[in-house]
N, C-alpha and C positions, 0 to 999 in steps of 0.2 A: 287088471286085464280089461275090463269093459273099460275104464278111462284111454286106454292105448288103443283097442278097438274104434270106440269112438272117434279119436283123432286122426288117426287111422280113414276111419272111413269120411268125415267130413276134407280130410285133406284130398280125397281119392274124388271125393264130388264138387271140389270147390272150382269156380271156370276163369278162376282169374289169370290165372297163369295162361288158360287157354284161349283167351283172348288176347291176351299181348303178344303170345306165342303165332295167334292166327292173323294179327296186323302187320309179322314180316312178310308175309306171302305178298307177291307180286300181283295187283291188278291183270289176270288175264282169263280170256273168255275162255278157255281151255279148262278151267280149272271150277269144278263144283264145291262153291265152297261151303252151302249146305250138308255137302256129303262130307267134307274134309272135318267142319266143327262136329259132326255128329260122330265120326270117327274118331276124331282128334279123342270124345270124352271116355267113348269105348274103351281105348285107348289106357288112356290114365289110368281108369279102373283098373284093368289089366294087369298094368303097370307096377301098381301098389299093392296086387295082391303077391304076382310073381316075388316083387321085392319084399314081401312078409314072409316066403320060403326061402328066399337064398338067402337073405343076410343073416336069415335065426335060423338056419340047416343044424346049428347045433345047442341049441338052446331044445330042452326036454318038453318048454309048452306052444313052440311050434306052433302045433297044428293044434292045438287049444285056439291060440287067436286068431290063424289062415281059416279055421272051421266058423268063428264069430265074426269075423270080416264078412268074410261069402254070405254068411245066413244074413246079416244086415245088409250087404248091397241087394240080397234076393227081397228083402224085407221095402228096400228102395226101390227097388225095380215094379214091382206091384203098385206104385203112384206114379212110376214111368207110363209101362205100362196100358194104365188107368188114361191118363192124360193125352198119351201119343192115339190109342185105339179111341176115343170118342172124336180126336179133330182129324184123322183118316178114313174117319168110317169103315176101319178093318180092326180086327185081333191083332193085338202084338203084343207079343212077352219077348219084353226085354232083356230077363234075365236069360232065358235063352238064346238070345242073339249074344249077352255075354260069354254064355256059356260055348257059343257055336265060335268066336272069335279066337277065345282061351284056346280050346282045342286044335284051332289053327295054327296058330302063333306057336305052338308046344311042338305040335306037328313037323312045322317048317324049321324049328330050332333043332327035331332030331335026324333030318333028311340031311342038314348042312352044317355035316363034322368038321369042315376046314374054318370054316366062322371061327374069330378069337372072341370076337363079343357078340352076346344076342343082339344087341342094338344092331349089327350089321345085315340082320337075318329079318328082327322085328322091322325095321324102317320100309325097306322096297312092298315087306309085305301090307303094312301101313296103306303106304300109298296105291298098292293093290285095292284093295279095298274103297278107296278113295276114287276109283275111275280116273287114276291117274300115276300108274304103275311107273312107267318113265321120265315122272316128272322131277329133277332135282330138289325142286322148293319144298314139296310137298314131303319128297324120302327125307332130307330135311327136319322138315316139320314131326314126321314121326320122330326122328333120333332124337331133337329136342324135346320132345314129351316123355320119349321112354326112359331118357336118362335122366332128367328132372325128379321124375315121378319115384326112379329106383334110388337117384339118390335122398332126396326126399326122405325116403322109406328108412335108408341107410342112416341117415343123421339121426334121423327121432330115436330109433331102436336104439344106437348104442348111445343116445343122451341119458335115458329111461333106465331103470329098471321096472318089469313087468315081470308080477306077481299069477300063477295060477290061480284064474280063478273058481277051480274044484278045490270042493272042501276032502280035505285030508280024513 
């Protein structure tokens, strides 16, 4: 459990993918792309937590490892955080900006019952976010992240077997 955790969460934090992913974006002055990268990673997180509910909707420890994911990205977020509020000169809790994102994202997936896939719901809202709601590249840019990030999720889980780790 804490090994799939683990992997789990450094796959959710790792920017590699979100850099290659952010050098298709088009050159245009339209486009904030401070706000997109810092979305982009919101994002991900997201992404991989969503994907540790739906792909193990039927596995009994679930919410064993969705509950040790969260507590470790909250555990990350506290040197976000840290590091973001000293070069702003303001507070910022990250993990509640997670948390305020999550709740969107869930939100918007239960108002739009015609949606066949979240990605079609998650991506515009993306680029909402992004200050840049109508932008193709950028809704884009979410779909490739949200669906990386869930398949991602998807691959490792049923490569794995993960063990509870409550003692019996």
């Amino acid at each position: 459990m804490d090994d799939a955790k683990d992997r789990l969460v450094d796959f959710a934090v790792n920017r590699d993918d979100l850099k290659e992913f952010l050098k298709l974006l088009p050159a245009a002055e339209e486009i904030d792309l401070i706000a997109v990268e810092y979305e982009a990673q919101i994002l991900k997180i997201i992404s991989v937590g969503w994907g540790i509910s739906f792909f193990l909707s039927d596995q009994i420890w679930k919410n064993e490892l969705a509950e040790a994911f969260w507590q470790a990205m909250n555990d990350f977020s506290v040197n976000v955080s840290l590091a973001s509020s000293s070069v702003s000169g303001k507070e910022i809790d990250y993990f509640s900006i997670l948390k305020e994102r999550l709740d969107h994202y869930v939100a918007a997936l239960s108002v739009s019952k015609d949606a066949v896939e979240p990605v079609s719901v998650i991506a515009p809202e993306f680029a909402g976010f992004c200050g840049a709601g109508n932008n193709a590249h950028v809704i884009m840019l979410g779909n490739r992240i949200f669906s990386s990030a869930a398949a991602g999720v998807k691959e490792y889980v049923l490569a794995v077997e993960i063990y509870s780790g409550k003692k019996e």
